[in-house]
C-alpha positions as CSV (number, residue, x, y, z in Angstrom):
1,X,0.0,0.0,0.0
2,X,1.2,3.5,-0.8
3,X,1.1,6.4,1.4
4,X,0.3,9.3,-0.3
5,X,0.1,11.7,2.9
6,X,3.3,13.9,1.4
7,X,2.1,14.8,-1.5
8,X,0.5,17.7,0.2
9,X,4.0,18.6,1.2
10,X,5.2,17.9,-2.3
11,X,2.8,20.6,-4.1
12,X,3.6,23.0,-1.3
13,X,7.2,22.9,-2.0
14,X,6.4,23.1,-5.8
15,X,3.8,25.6,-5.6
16,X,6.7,27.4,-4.2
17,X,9.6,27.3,-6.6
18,X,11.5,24.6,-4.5
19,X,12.0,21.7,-7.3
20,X,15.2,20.3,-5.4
21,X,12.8,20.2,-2.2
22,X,9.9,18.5,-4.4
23,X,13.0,16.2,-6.0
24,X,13.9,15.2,-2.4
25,X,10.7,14.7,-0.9
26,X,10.3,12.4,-3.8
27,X,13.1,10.1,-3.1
28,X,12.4,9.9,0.9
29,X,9.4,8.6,0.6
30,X,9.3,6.6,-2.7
31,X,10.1,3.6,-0.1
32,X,13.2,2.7,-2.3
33,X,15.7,5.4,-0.9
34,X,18.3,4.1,1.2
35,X,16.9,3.8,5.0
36,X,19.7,6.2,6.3
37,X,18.9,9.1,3.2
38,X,14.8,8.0,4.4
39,X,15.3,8.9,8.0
40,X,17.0,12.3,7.7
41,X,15.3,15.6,7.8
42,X,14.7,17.5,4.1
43,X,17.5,20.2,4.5
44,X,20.3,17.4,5.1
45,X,18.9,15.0,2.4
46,X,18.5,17.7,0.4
47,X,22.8,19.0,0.9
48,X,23.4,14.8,0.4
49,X,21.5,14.6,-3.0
50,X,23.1,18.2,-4.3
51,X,26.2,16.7,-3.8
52,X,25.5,13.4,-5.9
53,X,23.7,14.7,-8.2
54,X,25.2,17.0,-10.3
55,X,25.0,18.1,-13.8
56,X,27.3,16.7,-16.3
57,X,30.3,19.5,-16.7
């Protein structure tokens, strides 16, 4: 069964211009992210994500 509580959170942060937010969100709770990346709070999973994914230079 799929919880689908976030997604109010998810069209908050998309309403608002935060796609890296939305992105994040996304991952934590797709229920395939990593249990350690699941558990943390938005701003820190956010910094992990910038940091490994990153545009092709």
């Amino acid at each position: 069964m799929f919880r689908l509580g976030w997604l109010d959170r998810y069209q908050n942060l998309s309403e608002r211009g935060d796609r890296r937010g939305a992105f994040t969100l996304t991952v934590k709770q797709s229920g395939v992210a990593p249990r350690l990346l699941a558990d943390m709070p938005l701003w820190c999973a956010r910094a992990v994500l910038r940091r490994a994914i990153r545009p092709r230079s």
